[in-house]
C-alpha positions as CSV (number, residue, x, y, z in Angstrom):
1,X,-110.8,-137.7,-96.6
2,X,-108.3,-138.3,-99.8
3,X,-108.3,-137.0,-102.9
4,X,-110.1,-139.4,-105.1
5,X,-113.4,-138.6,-103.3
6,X,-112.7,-134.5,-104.6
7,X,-111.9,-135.8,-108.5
8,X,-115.2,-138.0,-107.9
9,X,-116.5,-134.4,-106.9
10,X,-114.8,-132.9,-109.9
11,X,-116.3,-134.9,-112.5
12,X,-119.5,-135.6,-110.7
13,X,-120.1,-131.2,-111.1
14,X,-117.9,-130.6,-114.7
15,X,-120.5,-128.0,-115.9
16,X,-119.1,-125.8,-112.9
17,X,-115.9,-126.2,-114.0
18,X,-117.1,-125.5,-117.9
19,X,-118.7,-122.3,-116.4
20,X,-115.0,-121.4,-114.9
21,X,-113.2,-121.9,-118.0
22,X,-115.7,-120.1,-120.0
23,X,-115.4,-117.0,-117.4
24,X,-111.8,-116.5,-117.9
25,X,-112.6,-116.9,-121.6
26,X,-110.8,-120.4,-122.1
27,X,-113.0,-122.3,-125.0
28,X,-113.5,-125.4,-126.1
29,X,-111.8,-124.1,-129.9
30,X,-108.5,-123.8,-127.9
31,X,-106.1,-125.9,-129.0
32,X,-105.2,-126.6,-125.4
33,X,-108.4,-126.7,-124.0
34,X,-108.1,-130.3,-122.6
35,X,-104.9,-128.8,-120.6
36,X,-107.2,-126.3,-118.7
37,X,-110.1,-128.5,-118.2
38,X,-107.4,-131.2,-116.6
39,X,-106.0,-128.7,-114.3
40,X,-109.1,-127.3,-113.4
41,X,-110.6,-130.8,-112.4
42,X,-106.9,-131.2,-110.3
43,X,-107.7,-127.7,-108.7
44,X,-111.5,-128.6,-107.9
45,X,-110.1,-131.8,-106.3
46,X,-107.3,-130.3,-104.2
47,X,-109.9,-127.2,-103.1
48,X,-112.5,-130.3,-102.0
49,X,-109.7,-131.7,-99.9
50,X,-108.7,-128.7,-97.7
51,X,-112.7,-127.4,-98.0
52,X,-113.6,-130.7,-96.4
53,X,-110.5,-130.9,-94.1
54,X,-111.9,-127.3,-92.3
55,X,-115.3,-128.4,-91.8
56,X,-116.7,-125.4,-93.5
57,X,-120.0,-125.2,-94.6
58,X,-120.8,-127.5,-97.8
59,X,-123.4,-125.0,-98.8
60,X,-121.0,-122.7,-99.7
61,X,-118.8,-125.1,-101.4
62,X,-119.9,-124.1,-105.2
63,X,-119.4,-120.7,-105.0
64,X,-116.0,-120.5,-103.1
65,X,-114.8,-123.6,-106.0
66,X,-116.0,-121.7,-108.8
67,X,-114.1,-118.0,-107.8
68,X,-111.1,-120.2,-107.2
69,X,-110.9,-121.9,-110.1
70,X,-111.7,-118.5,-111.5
71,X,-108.6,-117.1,-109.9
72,X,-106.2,-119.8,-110.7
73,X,-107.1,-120.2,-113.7
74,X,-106.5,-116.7,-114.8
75,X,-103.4,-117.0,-113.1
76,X,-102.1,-119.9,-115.4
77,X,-102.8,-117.8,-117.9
78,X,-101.1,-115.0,-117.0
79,X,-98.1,-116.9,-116.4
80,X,-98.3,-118.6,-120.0
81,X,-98.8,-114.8,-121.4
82,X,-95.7,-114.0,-119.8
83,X,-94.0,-117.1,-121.1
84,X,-94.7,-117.0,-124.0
85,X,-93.9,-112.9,-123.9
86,X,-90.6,-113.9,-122.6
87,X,-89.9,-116.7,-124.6
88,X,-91.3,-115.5,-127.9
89,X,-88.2,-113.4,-128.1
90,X,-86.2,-116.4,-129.9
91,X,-88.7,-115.8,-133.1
92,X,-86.6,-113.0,-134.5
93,X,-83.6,-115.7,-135.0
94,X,-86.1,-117.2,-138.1
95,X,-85.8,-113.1,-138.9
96,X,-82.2,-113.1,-138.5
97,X,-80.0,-111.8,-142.1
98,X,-78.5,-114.5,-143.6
99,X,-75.1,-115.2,-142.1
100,X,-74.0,-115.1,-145.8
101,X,-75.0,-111.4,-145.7
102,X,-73.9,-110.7,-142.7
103,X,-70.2,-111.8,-143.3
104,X,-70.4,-110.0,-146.8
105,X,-69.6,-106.6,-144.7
106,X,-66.1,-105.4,-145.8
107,X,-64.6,-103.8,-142.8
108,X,-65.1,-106.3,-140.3
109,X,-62.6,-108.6,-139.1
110,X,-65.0,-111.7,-137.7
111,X,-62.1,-113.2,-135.9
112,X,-61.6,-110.4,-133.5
113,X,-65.4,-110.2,-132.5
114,X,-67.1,-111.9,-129.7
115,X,-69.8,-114.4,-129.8
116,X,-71.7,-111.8,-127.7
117,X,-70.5,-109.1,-129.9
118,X,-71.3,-110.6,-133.0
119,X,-75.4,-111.1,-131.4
120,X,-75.2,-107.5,-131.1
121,X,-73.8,-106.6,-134.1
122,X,-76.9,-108.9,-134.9
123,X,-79.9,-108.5,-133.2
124,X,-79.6,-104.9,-132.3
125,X,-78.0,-102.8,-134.9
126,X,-78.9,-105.2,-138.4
127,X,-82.5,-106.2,-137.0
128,X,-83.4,-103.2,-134.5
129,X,-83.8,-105.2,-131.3
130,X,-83.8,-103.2,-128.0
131,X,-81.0,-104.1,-125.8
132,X,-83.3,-105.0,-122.9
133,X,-85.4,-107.5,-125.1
134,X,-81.8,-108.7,-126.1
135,X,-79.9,-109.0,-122.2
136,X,-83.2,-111.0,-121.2
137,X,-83.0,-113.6,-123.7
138,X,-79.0,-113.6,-123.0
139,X,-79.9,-113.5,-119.4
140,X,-77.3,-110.3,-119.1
141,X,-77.9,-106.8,-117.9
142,X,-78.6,-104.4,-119.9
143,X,-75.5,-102.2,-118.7
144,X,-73.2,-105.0,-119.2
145,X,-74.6,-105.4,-123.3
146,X,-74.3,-101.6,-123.7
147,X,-70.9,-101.5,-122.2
148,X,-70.6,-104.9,-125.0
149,X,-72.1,-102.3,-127.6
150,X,-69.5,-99.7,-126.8
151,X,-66.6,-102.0,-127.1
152,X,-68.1,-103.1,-130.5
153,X,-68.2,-99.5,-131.7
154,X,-64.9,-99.4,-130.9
155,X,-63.5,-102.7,-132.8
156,X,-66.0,-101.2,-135.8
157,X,-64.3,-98.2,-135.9
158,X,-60.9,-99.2,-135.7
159,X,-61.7,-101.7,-138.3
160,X,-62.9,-99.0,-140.7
């Protein structure tokens, strides 16, 4: 048993695998539709495989593919969700003030910050960004940026 005979399967039964994509609501107007149908086909293939390898009953085949494509495909989206909710964080540098602006403020002596102090100075208190959305995208921890913020305050005030 290898796993050309399951892709042979895969394509042989695609309107199963259209009725999988179209349960987890992945349609055809996606721009990365093709993506999901591909990995669906590799998941009906790889399923065939270890179905066939246990000898189970190929009666039952359809509906135990089907809920697991169902599954796993609602899985990868999940995980792009969360990417994307992760990773969506670098969107507020195209919202970021003007570095012109930014060294426009009086007081502050730019040579004595950090690089992580000046992303604070930054992010949080110019753009409003939550320290947690801020020490994941730094891949910090959160008490280590508010300790940061505090020793920024300081600098600030002495500055002032």
């Amino acid at each position: 048993m290898n796993l050309e005979l399951g892709f042979q399967q895969a394509l042989e039964n695609q309107q199963l695998i259209y009725g999988a994509l179209k349960r987890v609501h992945i349609y055809v107007t996606r721009c990365d539709y093709e993506d999901y149908f591909q990995e669906a086909v590799i998941i009906y293939a790889q399923t065939y495989l270890k179905y066939c390898q246990r000898n189970q009953d190929p009666d039952k085949f359809k509906p135990y593919v089907f809920q697991k494509l169902v599954w796993r495909l609602t899985d990868m989206l999940r995980q792009e969700k969360q990417y994307f909710d992760f990773h969506g964080l670098e969107e507020f540098d195209f919202q970021r003030v003007p570095e012109s602006e930014i060294t426009q403020i009086d007081f502050v002596d730019w040579q004595k910050l950090s690089e992580l102090e000046k992303e604070i100075l930054q992010e949080h208190f110019m753009n409003g960004i939550s320290l947690k959305i801020i020490a994941q995208y730094h891949h910090q921890t959160t008490r280590n940026l508010r300790y940061q913020r505090d020793r920024l305050l300081n600098k600030l005030r002495a500055m002032n």
